[in-house]
DSSP file (Angstrom, degrees, kcal/mol; ACC not computed):
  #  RESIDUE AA STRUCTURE BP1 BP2  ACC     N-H-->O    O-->H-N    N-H-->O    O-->H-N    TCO  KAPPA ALPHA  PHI   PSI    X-CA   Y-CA   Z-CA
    1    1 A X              0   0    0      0, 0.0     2,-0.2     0, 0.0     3,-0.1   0.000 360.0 360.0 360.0 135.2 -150.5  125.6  113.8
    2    2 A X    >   -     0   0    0      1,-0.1     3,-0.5     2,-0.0    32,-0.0  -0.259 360.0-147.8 -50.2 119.3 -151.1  127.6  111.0
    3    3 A X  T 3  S+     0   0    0      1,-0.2     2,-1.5    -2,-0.2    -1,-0.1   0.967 101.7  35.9 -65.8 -57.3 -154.6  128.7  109.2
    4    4 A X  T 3  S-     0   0    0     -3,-0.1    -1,-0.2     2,-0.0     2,-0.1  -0.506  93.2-146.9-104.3  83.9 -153.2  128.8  106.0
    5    5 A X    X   -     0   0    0     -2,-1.5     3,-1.5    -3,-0.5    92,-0.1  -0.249   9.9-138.0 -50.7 113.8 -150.7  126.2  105.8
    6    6 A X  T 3  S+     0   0    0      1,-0.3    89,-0.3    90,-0.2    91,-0.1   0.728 103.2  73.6 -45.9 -29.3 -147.1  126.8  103.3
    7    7 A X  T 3  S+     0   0    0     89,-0.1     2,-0.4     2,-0.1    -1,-0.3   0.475  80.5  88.1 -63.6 -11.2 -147.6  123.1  102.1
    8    8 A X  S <  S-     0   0    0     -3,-1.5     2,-0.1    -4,-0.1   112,-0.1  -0.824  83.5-128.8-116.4 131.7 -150.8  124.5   99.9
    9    9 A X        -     0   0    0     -2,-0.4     2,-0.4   113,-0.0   113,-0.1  -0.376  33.1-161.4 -74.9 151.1 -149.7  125.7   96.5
   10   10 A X        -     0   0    0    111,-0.5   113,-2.4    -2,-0.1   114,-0.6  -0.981  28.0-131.1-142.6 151.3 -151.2  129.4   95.9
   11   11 A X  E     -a   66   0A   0     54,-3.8    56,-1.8    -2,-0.4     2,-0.4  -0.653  38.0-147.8 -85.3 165.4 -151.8  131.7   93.0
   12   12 A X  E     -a   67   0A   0    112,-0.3   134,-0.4    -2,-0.2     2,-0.3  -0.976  18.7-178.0-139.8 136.8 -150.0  135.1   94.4
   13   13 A X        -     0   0    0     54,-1.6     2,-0.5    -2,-0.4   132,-0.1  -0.995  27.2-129.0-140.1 132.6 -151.5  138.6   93.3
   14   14 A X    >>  -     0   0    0    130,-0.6     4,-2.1    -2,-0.3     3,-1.8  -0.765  20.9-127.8-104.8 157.1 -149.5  141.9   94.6
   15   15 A X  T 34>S+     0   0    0     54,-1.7     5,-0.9    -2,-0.5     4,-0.4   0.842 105.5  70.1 -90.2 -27.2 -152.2  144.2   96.3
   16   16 A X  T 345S+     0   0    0     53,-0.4    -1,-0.4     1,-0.2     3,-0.3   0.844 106.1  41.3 -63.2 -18.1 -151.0  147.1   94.1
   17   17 A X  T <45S+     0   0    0     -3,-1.8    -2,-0.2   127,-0.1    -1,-0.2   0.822 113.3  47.1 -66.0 -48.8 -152.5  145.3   91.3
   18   18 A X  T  <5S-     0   0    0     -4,-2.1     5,-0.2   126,-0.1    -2,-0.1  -0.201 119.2 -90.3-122.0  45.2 -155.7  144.0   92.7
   19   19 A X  T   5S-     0   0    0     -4,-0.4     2,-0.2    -3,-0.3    -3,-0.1   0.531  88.3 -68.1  90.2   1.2 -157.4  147.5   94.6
   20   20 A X      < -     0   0    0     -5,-0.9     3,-0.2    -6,-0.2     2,-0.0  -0.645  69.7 -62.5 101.0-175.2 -155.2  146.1   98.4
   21   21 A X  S    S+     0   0    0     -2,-0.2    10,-0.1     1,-0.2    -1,-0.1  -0.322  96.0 103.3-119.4  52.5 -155.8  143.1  100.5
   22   22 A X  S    S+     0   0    0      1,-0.1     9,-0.9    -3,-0.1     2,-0.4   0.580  89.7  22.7-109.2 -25.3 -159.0  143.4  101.9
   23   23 A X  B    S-D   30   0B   0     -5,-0.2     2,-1.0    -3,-0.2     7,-0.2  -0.801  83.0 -99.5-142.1-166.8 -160.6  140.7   99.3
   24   24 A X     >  -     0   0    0      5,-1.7     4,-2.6    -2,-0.4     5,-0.3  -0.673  16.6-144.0-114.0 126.0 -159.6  138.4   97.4
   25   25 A X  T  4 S+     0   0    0     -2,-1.0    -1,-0.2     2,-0.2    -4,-0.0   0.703  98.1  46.3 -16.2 -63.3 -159.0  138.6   93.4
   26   26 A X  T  4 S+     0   0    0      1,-0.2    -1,-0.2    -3,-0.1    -2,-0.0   0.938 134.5   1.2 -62.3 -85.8 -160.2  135.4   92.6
   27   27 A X  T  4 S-     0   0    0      2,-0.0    -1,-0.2    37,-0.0    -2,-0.2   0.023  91.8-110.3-110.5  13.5 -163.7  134.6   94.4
   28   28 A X     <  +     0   0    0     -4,-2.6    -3,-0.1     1,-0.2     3,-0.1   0.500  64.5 161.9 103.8   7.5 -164.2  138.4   96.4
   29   29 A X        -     0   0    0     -5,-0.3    -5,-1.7    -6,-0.2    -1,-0.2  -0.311  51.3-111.3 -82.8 150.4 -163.5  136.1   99.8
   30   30 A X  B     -D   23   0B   0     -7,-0.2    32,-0.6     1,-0.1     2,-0.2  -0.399  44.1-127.9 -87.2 159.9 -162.5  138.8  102.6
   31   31 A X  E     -B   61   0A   0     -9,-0.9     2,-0.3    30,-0.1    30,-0.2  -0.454  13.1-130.7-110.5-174.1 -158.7  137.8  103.0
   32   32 A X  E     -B   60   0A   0     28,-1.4    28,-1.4    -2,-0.2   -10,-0.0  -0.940  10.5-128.9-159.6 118.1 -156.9  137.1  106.3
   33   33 A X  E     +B   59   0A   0     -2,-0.3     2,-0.3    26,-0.2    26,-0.2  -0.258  37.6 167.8 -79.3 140.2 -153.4  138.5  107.7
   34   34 A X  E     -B   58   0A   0     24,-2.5    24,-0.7    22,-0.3    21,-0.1  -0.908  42.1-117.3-161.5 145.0 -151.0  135.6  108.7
   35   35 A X        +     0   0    0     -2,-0.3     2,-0.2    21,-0.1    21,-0.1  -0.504  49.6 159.7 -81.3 137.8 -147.3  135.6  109.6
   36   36 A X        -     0   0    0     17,-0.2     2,-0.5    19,-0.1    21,-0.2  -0.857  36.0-125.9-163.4 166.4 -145.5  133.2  106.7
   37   37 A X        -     0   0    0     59,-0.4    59,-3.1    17,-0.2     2,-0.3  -0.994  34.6-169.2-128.2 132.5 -141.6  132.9  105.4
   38   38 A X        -     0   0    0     -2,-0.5    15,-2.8    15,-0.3     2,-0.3  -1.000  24.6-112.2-139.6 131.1 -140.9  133.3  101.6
   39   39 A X  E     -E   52   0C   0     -2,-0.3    54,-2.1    13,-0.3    55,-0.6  -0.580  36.6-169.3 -40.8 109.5 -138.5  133.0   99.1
   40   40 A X  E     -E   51   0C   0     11,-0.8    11,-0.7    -2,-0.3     2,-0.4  -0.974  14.8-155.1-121.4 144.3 -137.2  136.0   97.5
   41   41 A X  E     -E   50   0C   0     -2,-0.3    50,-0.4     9,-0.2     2,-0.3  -0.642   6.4-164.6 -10.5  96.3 -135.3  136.9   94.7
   42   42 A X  E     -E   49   0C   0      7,-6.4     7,-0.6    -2,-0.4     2,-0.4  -0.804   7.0-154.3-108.7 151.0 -133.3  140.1   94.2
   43   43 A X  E     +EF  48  89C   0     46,-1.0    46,-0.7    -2,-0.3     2,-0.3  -0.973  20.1 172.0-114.6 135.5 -131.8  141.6   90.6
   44   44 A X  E >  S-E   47   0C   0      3,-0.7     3,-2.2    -2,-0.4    44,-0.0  -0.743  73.9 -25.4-144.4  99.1 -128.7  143.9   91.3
   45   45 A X  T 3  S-     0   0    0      1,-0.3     3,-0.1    -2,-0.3    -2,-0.0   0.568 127.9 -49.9  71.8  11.9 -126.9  145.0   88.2
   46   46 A X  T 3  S+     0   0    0      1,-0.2     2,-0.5     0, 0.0    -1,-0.3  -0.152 114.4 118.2 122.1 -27.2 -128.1  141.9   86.4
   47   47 A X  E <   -E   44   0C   0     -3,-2.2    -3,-0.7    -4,-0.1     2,-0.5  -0.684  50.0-150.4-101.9 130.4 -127.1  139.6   89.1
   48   48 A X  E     +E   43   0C   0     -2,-0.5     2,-0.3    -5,-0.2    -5,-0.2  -0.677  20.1 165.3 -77.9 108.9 -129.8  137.3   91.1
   49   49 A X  E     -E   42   0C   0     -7,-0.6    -7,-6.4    -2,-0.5     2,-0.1  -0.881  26.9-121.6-128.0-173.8 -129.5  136.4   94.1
   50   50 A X  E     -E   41   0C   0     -2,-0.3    -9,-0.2    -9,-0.2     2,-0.2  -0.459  14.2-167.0-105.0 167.1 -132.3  134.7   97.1
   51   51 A X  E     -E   40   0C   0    -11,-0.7   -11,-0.8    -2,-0.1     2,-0.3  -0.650  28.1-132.3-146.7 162.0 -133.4  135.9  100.6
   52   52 A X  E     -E   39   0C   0    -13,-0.2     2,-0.9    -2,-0.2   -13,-0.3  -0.906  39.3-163.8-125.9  79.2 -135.3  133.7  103.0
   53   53 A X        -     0   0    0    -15,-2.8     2,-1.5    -2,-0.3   -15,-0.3  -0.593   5.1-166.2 -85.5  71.1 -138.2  136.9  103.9
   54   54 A X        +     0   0    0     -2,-0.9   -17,-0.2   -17,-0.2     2,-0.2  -0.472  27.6 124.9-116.9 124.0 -140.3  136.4  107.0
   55   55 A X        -     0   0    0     -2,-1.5     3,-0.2   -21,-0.1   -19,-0.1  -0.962  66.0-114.8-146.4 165.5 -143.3  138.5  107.5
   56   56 A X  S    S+     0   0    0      1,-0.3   -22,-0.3    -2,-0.2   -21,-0.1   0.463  76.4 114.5 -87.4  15.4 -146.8  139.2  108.1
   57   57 A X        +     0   0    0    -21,-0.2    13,-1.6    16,-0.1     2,-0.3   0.402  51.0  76.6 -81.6  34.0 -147.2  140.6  104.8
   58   58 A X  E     -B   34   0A   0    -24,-0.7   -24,-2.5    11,-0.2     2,-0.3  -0.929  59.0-148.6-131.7 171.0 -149.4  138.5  103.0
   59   59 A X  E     -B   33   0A   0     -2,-0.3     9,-1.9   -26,-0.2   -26,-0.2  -0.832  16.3-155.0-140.5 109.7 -153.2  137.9  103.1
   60   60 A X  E     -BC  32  67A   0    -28,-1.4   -28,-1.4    -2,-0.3     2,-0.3  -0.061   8.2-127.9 -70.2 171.0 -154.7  135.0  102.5
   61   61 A X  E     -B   31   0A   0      5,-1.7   -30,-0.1     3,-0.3    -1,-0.1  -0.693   6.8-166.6 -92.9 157.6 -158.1  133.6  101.2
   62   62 A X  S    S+     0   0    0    -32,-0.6    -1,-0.1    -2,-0.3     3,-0.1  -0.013  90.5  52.7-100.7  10.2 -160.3  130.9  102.9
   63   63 A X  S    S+     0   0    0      1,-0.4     2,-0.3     3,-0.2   -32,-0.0   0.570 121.9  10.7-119.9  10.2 -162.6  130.3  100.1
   64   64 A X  S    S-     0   0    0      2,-0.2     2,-4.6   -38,-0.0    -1,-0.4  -0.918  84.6 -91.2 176.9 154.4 -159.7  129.6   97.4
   65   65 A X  S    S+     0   0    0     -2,-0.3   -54,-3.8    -3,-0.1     2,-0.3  -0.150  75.3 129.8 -86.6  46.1 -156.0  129.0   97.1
   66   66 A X  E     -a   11   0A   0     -2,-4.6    -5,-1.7   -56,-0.2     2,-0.3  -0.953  42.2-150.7-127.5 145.1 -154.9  132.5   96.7
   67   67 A X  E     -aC  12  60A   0    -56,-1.8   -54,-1.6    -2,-0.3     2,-0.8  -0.920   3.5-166.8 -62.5  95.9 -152.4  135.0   98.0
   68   68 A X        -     0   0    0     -9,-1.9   -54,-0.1    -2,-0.3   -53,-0.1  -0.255  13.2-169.6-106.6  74.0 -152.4  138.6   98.3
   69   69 A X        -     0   0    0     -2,-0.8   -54,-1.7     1,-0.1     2,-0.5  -0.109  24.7-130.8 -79.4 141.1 -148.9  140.6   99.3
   70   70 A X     >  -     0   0    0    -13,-1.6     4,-0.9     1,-0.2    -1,-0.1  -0.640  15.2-156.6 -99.9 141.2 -148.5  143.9  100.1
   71   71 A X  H  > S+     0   0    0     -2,-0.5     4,-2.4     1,-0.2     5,-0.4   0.779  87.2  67.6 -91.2 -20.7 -146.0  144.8   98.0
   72   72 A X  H  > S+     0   0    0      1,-0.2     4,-2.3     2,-0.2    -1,-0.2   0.925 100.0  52.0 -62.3 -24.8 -145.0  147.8  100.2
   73   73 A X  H  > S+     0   0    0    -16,-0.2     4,-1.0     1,-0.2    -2,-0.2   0.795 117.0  44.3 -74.2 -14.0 -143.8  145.2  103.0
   74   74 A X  H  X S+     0   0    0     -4,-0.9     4,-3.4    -3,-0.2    -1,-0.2   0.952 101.6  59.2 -39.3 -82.0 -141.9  143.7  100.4
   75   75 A X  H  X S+     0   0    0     -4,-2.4     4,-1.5     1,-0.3     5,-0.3   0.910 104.3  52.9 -20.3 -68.3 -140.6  146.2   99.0
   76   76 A X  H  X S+     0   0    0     -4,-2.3     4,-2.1    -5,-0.4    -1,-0.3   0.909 108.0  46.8 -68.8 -22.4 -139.0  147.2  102.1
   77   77 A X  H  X S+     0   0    0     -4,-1.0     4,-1.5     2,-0.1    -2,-0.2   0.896 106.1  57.2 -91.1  -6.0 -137.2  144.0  102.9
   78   78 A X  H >X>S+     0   0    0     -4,-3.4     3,-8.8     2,-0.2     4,-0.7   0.899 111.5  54.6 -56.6 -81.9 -135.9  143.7   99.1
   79   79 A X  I >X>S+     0   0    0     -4,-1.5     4,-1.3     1,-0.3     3,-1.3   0.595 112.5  37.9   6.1 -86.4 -134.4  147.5  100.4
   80   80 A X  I 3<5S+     0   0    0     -4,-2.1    -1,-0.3    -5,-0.3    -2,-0.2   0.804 114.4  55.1 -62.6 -18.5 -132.8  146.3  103.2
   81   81 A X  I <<5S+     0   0    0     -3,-8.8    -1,-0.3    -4,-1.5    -2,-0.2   0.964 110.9  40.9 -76.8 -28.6 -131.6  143.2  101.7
   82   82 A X  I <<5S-     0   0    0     -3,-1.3    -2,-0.2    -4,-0.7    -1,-0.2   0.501 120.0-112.3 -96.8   9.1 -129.8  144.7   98.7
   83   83 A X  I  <<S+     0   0    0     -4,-1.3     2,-0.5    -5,-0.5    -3,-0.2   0.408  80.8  89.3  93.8 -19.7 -128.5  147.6  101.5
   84   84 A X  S   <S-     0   0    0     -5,-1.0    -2,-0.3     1,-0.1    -1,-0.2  -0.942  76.4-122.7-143.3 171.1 -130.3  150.8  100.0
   85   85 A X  S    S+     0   0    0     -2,-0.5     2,-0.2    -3,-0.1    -5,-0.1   0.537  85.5   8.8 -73.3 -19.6 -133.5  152.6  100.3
   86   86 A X  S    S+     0   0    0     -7,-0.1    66,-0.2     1,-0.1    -2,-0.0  -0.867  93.9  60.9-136.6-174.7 -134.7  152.5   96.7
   87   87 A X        +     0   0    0     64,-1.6     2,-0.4     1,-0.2    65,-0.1   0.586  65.4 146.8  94.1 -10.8 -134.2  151.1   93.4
   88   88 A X        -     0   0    0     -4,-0.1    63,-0.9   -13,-0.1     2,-0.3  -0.569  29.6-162.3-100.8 134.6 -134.7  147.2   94.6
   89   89 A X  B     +F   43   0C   0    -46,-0.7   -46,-1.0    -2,-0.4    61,-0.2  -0.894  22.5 159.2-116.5 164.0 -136.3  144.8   92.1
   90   90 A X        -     0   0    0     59,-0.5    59,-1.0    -2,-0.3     2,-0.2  -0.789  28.1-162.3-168.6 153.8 -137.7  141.6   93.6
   91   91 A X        -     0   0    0    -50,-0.4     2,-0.5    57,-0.2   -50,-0.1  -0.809  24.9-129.5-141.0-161.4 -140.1  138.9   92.9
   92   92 A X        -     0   0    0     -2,-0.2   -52,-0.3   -52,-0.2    30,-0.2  -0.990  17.7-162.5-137.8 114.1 -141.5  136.5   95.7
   93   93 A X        -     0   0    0    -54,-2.1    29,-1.3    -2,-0.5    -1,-0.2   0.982  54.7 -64.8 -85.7 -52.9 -140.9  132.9   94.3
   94   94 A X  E     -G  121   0D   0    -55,-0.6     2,-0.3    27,-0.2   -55,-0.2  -0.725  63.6 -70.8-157.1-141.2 -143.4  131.1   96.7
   95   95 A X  E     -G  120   0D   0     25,-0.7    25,-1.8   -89,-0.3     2,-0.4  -0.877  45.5-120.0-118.4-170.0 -143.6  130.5  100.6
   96   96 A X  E     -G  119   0D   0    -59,-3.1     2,-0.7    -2,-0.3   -59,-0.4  -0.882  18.8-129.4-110.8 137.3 -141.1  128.1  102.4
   97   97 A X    >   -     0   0    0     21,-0.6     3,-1.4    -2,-0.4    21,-0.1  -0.791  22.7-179.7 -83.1  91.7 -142.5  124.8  104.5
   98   98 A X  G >  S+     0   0    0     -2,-0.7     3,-3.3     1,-0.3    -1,-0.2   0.890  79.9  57.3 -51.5 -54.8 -141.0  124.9  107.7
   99   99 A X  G 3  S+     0   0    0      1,-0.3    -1,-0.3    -3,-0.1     4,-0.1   0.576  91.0  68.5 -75.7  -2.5 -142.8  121.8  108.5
  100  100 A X  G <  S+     0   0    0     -3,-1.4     2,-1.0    18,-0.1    -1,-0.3   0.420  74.4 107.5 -79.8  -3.3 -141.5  120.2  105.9
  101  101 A X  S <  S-     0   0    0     -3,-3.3     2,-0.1    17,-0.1     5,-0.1  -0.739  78.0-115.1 -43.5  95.9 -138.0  120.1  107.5
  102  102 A X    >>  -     0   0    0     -2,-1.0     4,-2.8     1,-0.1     3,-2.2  -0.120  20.3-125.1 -47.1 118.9 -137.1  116.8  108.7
  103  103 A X  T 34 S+     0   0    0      1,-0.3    -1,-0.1     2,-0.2     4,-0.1   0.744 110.8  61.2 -37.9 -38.1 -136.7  117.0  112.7
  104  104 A X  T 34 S+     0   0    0      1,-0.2     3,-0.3     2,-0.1    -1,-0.3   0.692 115.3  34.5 -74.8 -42.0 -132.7  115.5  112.3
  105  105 A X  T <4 S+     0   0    0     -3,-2.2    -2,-0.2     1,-0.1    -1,-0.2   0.519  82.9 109.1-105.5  -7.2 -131.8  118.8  110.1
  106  106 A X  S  < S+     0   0    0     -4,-2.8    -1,-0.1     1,-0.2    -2,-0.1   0.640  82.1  50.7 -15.6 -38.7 -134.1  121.0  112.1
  107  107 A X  S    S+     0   0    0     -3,-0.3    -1,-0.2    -4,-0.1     3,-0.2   0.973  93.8  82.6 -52.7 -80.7 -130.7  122.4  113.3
  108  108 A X  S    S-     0   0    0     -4,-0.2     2,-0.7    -3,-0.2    -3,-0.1   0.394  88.3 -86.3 -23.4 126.8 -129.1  123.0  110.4
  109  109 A X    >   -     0   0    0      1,-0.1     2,-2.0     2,-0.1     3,-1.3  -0.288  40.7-109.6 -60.4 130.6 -129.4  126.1  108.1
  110  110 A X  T 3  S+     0   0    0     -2,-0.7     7,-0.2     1,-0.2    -1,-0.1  -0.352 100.7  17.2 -30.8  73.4 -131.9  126.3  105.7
  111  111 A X  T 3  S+     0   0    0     -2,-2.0    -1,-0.2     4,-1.1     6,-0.2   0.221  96.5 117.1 139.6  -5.3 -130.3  126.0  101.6
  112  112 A X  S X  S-     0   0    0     -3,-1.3     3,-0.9     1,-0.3    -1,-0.5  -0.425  80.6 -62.3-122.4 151.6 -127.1  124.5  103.1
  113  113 A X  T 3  S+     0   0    0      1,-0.3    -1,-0.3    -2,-0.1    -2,-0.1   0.317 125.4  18.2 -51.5 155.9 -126.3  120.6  102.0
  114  114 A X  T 3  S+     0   0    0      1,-0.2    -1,-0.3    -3,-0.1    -2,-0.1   0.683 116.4  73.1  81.8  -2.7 -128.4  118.4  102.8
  115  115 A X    <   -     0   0    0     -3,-0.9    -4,-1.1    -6,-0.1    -3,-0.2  -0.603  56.6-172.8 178.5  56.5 -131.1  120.8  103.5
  116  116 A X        -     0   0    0     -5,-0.1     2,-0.7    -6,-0.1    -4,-0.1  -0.280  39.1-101.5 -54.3 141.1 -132.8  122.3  100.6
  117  117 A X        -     0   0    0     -6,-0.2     2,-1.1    -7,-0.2    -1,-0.1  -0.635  27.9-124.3 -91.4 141.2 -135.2  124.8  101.4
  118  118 A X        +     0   0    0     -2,-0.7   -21,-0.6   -21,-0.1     2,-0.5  -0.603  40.3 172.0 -62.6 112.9 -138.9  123.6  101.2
  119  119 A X  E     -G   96   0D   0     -2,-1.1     2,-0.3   -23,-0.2   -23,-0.2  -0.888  24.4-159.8-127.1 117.6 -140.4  126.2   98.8
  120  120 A X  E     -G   95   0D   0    -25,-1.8   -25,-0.7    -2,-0.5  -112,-0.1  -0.640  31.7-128.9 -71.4 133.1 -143.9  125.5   97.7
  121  121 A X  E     -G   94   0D   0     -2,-0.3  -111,-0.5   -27,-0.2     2,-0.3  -0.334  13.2-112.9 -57.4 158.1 -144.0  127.8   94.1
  122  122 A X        -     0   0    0    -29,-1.3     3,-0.3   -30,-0.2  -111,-0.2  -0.582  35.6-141.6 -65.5 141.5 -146.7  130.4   93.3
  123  123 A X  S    S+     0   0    0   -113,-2.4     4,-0.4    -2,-0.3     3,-0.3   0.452 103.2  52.4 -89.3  -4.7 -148.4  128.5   90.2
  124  124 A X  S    S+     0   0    0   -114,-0.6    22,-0.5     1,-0.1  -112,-0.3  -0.386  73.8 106.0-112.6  80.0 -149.0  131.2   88.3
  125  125 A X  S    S+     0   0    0     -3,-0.3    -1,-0.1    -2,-0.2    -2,-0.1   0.603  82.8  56.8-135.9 -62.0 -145.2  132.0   88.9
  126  126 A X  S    S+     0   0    0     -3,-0.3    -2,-0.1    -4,-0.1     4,-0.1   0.799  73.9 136.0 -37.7 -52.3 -145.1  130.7   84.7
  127  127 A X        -     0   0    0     -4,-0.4     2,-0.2     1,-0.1     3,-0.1   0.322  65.0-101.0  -2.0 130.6 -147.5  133.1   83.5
  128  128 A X  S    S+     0   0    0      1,-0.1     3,-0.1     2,-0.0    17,-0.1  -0.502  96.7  23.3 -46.7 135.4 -146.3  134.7   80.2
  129  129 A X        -     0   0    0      1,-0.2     2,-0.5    -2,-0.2    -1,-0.1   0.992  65.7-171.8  65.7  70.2 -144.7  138.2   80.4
  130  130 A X        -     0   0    0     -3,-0.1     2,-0.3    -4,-0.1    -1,-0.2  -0.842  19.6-167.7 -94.5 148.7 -143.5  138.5   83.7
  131  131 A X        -     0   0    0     -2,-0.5    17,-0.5    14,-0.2     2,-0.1  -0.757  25.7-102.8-131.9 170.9 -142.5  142.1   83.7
  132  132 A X        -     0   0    0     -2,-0.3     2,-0.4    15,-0.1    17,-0.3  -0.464  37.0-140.5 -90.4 177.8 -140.5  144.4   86.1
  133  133 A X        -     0   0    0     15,-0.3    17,-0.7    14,-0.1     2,-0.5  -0.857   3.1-149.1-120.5 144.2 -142.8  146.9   88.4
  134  134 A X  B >   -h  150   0E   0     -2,-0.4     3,-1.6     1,-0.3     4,-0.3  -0.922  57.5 -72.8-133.5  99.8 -141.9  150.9   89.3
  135  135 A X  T 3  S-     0   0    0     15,-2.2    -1,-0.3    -2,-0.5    15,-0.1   0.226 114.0  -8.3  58.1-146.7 -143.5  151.7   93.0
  136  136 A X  T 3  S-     0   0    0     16,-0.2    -1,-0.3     1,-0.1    15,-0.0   0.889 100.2-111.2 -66.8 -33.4 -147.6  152.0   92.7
  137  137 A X    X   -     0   0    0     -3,-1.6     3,-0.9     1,-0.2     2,-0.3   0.790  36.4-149.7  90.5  21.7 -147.6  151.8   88.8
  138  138 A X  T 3   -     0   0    0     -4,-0.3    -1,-0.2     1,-0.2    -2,-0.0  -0.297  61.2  -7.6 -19.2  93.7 -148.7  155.0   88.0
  139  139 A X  T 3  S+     0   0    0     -2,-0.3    -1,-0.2     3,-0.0     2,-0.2   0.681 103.8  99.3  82.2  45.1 -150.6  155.4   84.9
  140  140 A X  S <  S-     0   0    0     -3,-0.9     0, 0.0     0, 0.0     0, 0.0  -0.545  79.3 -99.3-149.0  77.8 -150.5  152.3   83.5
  141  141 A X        -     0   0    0     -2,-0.2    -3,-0.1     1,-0.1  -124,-0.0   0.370  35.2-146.9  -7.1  87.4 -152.8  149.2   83.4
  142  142 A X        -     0   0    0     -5,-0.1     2,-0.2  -126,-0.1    -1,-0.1  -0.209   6.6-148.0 -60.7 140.4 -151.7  146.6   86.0
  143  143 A X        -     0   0    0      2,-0.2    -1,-0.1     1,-0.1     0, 0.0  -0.515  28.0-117.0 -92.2 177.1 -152.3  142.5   84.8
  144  144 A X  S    S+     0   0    0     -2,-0.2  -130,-0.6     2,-0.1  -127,-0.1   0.708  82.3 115.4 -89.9 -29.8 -153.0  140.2   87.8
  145  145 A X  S    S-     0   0    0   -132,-0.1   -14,-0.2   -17,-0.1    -2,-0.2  -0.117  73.1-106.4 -56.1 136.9 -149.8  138.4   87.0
  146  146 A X        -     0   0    0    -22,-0.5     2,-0.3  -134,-0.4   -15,-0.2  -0.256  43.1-165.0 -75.9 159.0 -146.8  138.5   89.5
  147  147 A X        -     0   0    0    -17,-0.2     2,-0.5    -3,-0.1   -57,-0.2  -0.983  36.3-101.1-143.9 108.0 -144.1  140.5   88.7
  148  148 A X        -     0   0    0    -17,-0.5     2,-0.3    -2,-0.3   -15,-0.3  -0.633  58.1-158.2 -55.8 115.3 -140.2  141.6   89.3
  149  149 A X        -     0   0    0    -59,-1.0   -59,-0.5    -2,-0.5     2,-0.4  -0.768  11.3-155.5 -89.8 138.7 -141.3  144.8   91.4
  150  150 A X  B     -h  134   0E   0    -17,-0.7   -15,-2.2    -2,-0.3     2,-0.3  -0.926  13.2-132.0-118.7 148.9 -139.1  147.7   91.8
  151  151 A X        +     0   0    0    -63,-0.9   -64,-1.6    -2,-0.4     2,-0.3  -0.750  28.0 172.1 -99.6 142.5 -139.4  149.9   94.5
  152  152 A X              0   0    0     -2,-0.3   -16,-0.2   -66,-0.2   -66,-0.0  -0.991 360.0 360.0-104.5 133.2 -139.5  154.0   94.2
  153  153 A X              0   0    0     -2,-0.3   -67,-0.0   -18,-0.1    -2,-0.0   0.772 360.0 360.0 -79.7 360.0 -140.1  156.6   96.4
């Protein structure tokens, strides 16, 4: 069983915004690495499509319902999803609840009839002004708000 269960809605901050993922935006709580599957979202030439992502790249809180992802592990599976090494915008829509599968489709892919994928949203997903990202954000005043990130070398 999971410490930090997908079923719990979370606010999501990427750790190039908020100093890394050793604490936590919100209430300073030291954060905690845990292996998770997520929804993502790729743009390529205008067109979106989803990824099913799972990896240990996020760090959760224990004192409050927040997320922190390191946007370089990200980063890299947008890469490999869209086929090249830079250049990938992404956003992370929330994570997926495996245990929210019904045991009878357990088989069954994931998105495929009959079997929506569970994806709990980020809630601050809504924010106003979600904006695209370039690599670390060089010289520029990061918000907390999540983001289509693009990767750079």
């Amino acid at each position: 069983m999971k410490r930090f269960p997908a079923n719990e809605p979370r606010r999501m901050f990427w750790s190039q915004d908020v100093g890394g993922h050793t604490s936590c935006p919100e209430c300073k709580t030291p954060l905690a690495n845990e292996q998770h599957t997520y929804v993502m979202a790729t743009r390529r030439q205008g067109q979106l499509d989803t990824f099913l992502v799972g990896n240990d790249g996020g760090y959760f809180c224990g004192g409050c319902a927040t997320v922190v992802l390191d946007n370089d592990e990200f980063a890299e599976a947008a890469a490999v999803a869209l086929g090249r090494t830079r250049g990938a915008e992404f956003v992370i829509l929330g994570l997926v609840d495996l245990q929210a599968v019904p045991k009878e489709k357990a088989r069954a892919p994931l998105g495929a009839d009959g079997n929506p994928v569970p994806l709990v949203g980020f809630t601050n997903l809504d924010a106003p002004g979600p904006r695209l990202g370039r690599g670390a954000g060089k010289g520029r005043k990061h918000s907390r708000k999540p983001h289509m990130n693009q990767r750079t070398p």
